[in-house]
TORNU-742426 format. One line per 10 residues: number of its first residue (from 0); for each residue y, z, x of C-alpha. Coordinates in Angstrom, 1 decimal. Example, Ala and Ser with C-alpha at 12.3 -4.5 7.8 and 13.67 -1.06 7.14 Angstrom:
% TORNU-742426
0) -4.5,7.8,12.3; -1.1,7.1,13.7
% end
This chain:
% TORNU-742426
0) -197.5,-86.5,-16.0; -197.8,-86.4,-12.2; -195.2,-88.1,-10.3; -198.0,-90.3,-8.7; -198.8,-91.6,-12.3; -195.2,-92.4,-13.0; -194.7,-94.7,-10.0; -195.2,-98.0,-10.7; -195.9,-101.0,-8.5; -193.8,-104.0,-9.6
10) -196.2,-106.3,-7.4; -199.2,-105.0,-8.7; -201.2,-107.4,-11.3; -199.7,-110.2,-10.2; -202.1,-111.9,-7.8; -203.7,-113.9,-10.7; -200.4,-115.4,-11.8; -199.6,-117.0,-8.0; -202.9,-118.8,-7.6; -202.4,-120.4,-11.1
20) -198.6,-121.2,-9.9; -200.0,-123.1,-6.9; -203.3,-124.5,-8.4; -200.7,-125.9,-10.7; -198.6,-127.4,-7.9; -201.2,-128.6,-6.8; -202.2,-130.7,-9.4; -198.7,-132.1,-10.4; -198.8,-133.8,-6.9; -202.2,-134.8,-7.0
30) -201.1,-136.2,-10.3; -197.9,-137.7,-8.6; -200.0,-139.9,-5.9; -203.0,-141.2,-8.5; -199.7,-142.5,-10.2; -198.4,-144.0,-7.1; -202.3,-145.5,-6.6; -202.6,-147.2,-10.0; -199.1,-148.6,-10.3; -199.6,-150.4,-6.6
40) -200.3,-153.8,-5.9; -202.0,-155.1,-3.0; -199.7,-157.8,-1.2; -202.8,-159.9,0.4; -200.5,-162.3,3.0; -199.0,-159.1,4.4; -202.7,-157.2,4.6; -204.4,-159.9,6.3; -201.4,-160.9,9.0; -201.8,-157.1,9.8
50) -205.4,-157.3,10.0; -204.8,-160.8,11.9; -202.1,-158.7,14.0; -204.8,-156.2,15.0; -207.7,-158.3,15.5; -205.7,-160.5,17.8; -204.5,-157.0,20.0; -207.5,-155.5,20.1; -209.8,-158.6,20.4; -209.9,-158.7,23.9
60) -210.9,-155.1,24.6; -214.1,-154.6,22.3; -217.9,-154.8,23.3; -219.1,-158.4,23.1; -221.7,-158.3,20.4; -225.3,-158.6,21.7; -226.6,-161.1,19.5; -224.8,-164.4,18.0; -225.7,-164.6,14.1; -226.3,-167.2,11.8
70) -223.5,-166.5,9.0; -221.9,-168.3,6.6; -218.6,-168.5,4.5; -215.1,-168.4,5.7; -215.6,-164.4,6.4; -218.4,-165.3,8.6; -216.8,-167.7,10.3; -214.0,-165.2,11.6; -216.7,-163.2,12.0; -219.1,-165.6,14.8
80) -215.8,-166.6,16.1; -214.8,-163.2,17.0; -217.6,-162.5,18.6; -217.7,-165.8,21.0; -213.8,-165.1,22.2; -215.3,-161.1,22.9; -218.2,-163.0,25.0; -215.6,-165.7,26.3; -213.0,-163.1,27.6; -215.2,-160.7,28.8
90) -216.6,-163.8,31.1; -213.6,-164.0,32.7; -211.9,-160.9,32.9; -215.6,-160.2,34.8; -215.8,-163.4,37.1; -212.8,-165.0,37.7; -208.9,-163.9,38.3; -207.5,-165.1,35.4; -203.5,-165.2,34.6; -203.8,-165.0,30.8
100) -206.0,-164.9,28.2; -204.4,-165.4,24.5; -206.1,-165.0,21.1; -203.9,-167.6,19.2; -205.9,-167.1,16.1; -208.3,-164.6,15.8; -212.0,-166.5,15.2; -210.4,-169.9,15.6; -208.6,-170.6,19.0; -208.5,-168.7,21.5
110) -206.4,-170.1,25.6; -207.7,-169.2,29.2; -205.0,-170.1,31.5; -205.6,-169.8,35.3; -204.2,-170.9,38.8; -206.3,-174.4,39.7; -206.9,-172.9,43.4; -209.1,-170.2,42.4; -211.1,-172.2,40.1; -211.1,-175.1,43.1
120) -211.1,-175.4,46.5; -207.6,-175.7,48.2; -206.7,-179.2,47.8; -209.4,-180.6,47.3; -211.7,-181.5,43.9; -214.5,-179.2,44.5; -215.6,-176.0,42.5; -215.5,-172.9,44.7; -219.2,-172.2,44.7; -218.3,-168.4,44.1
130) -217.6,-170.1,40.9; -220.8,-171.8,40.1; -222.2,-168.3,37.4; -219.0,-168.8,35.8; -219.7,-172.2,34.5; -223.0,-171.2,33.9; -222.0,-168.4,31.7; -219.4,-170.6,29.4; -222.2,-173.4,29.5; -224.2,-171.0,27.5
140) -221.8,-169.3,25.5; -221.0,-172.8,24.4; -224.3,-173.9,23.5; -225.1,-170.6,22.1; -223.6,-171.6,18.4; -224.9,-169.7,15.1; -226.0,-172.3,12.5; -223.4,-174.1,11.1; -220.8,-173.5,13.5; -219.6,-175.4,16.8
150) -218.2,-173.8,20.0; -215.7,-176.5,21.6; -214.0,-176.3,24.7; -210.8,-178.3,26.3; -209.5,-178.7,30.2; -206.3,-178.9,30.6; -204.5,-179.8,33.8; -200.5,-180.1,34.9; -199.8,-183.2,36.6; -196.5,-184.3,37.8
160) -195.2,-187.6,36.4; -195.8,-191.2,38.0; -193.0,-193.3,36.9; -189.8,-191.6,34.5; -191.8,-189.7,32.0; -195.5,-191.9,32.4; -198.4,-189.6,33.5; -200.1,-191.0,36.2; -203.3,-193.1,35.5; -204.7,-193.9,38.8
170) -206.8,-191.3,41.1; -205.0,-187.9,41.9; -206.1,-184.7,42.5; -205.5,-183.2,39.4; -207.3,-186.2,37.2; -210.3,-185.8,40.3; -210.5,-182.1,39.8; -210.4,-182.5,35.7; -212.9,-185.3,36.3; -215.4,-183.0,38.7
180) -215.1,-179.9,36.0; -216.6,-181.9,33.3; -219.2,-183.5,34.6; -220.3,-180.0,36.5; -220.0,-178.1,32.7; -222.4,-181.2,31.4; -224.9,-181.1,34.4; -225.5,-177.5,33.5; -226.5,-178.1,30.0; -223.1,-177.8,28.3
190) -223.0,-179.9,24.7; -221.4,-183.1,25.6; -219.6,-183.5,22.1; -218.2,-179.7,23.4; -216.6,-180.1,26.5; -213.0,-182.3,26.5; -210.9,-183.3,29.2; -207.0,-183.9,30.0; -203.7,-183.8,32.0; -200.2,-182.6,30.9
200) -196.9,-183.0,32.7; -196.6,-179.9,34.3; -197.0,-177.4,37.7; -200.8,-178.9,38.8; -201.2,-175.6,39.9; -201.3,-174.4,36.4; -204.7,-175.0,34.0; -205.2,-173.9,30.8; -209.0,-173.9,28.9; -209.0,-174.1,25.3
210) -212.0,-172.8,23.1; -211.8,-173.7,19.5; -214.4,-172.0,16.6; -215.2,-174.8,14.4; -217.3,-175.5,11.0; -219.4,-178.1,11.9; -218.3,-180.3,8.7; -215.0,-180.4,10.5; -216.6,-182.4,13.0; -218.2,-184.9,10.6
220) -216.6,-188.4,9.6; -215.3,-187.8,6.3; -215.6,-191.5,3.9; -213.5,-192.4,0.9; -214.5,-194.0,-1.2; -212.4,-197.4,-2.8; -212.2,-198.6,-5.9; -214.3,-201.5,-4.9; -217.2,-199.2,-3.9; -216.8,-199.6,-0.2
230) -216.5,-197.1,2.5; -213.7,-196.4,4.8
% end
């Protein structure tokens, strides 16, 4: 016998053996994670205030859909609503110099809140006409609603206080310039049972525009019934 045939390799013939170790391994974690899967519960408060969480970050930076459609159930809702705060935000952010624009619920409410003197003319009650396409554009946002659905919008304005802590009711500036926005909003076209109006105590300077995603049986007079059979 040759001294080459005597020499044995103690690695040799055992390539088969360390796949099979790690195909193994393999497994057994595989194994270890389908366990983990099947013996979870889905926690649906805490999913859906972090999809809440990321639809209200990232809201305001997606593409406004081209298209408003008709959809229905509470899913759709979010849905149509989403898309008219994309369309709402992306009017301003392109015409105006806004201060803020919140998402306070994602496909529900959304707040514009701007400085009075770049929506108006320096003390006075009159729309900057650079202005005038931006009321055109939330005129039809707001009349563009999908079946089923309203778009509502609310102008608010600071006002100091008259007397102690009593707003003022007589003719200021801020009540004039309130006044002058919503009739300009309904000239254009704008739903009159869409467009609201009001004063706060607070810096006139400041205004804040509210849009609210509504069912349209939220709108609607609900009647009860009495026992007597008449309506209330």
């Amino acid at each position: 016998m040759s001294a080459q045939e005597e020499f044995h390799d103690p690695t040799e013939g055992h390539g088969g053996s360390s796949i099979a170790l790690f195909l193994a391994l393999y497994l057994l974690v595989l194994a270890f994670f389908i366990l983990l899967v099947s013996i979870s519960t889905v926690e649906e408060v805490k999913s859906q205030a972090a999809m809440d969480s990321l639809s209200s970050t990232f809201t305001t930076i997606l593409p406004p859909s081209l298209q408003l459609t008709a959809v229905s159930g509470s899913d759709g809702e979010v849905l149509a609503g989403q898309q008219f705060q994309q369309e709402v935000t992306q009017i301003f952010s392109t015409t105006i110099q806004v201060t803020k624009v919140d998402v306070i619920q994602p496909g529900r409410l959304m707040r514009v809140k701007l400085n009075s003197d770049i929506l108006f003319e320096t003390d006075k009650a009159d729309i900057r006409p650079s202005n005038q396409p931006l009321l055109d554009r939330i005129v039809a946002s707001l009349s563009s609603r999908p079946t089923g659905f309203r778009y509502d919008m609310e102008f608010i304005i600071g006002t100091a206080y008259a007397v102690g802590k009593s707003l003022p009711i007589g003719e200021t500036l801020e009540i004039a310039r309130a006044g002058v926005f919503a009739r300009e909003m309904l000239g254009r076209g704008a739903p009159p049972d869409s467009v609201a109006i009001g004063i706060k105590h607070g810096d006139p300077k400041e205004i804040s525009i509210w849009f609210y995603i509504r069912d349209i049986d939220e709108a609607q007079l609900k009647f009860i019934e009495t026992k007597n059979g008449e309506k209330n």
